[in-house]
C-alpha positions in Angstrom: 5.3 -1.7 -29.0 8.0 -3.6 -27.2 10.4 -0.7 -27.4 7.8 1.6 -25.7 7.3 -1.3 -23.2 11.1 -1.6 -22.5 11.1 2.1 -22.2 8.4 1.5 -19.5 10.5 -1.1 -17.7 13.9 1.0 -17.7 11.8 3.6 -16.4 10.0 1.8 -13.7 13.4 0.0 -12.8 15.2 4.0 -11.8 12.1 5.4 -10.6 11.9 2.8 -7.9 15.8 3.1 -7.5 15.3 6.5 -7.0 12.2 6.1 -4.5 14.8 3.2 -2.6 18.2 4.9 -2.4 16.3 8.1 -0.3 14.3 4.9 2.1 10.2 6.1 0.4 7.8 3.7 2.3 4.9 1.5 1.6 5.5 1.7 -2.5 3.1 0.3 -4.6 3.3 -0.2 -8.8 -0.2 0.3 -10.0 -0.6 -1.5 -13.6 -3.3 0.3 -15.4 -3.1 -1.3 -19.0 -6.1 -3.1 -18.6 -8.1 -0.7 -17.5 -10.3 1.2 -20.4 -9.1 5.2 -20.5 -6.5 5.6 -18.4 -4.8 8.6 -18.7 -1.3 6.8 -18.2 0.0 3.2 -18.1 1.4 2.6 -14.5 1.0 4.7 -11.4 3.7 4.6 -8.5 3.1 5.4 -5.1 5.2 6.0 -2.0 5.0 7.7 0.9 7.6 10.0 2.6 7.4 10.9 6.7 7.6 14.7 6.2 7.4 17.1 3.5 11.3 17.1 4.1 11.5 13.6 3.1 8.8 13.8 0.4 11.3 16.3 -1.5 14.1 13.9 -1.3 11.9 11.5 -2.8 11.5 13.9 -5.8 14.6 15.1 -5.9 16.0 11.7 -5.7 13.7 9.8 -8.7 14.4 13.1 -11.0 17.9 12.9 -10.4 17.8 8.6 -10.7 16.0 8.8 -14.5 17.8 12.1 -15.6 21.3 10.2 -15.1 20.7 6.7 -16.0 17.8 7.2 -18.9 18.0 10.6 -19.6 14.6 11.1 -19.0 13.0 14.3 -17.7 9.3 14.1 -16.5 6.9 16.2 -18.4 5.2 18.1 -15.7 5.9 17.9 -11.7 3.2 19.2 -9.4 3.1 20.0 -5.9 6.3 20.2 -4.7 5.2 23.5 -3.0 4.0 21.9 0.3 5.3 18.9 -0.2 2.3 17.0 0.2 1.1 15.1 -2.9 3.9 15.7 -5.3 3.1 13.9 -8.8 5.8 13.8 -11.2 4.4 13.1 -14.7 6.9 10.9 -17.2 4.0 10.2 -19.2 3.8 6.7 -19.7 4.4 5.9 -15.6 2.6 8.7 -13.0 4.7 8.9 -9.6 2.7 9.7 -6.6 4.9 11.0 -3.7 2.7 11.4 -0.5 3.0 12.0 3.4 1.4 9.4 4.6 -1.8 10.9 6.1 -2.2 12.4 3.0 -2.3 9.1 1.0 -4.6 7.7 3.4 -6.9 10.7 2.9 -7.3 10.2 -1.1 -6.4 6.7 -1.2 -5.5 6.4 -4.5 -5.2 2.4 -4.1 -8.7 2.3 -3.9 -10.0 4.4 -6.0 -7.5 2.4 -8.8 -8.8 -0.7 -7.6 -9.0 -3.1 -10.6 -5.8 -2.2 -11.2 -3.0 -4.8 -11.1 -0.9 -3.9 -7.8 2.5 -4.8 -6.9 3.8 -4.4 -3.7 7.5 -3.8 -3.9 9.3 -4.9 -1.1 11.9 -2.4 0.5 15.5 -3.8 1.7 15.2 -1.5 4.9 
């Protein structure tokens, strides 16, 4: 179990370095151990202020875990419109979002028992 957990971490650790080096906003690390069937351990979620930036955020968190952890997500959706793009590494869920967007679904809320960490951005 701890290697899966440090797995977690590492992964957690270049997601966010991804969402930070391309400046996501508002991002939030949703810890969902604790909650009884959950499909994942750990949501993340940021927003971007276009679909333009939204894809940087994507391309920028693949491109992060591919290089430093060799990790490629097993399924990304919505990168279409650029909307709500999820990238699925399994174990940690990434929700990209334009803001209005997030506000719409509010994801926060509906995973509201969940532990949330706000991570602070140094911009």
């Amino acid at each position: 179990m701890a290697n899966t957990q440090a797995t977690a971490n590492d992964l957690i650790t270049q997601i966010l370095t991804g969402i930070e080096d391309v400046k996501g906003v508002d991002i939030q690390l949703l810890d969902l151990r604790e909650i009884e069937n959950t499909v994942c351990s750990y949501f993340i979620i940021c927003n971007g202020t276009s679909n333009t930036h939204v894809s940087a955020i994507v391309n920028s968190v693949q491109k992060t875990v591919s290089k430093q952890i060799q990790e490629k997500p097993y399924h990304t959706e919505g990168s279409e419109n650029a909307e709500w793009v999820l990238i699925d590494y399994v174990d940690v869920v990434v929700h990209v979002f334009q803001k209005h967007i997030r506000d719409y679904y509010n994801i926060e809320g509906l995973w509201g028992d969940a532990k949330t960490t706000e991570i602070a951005s140094n911009y």
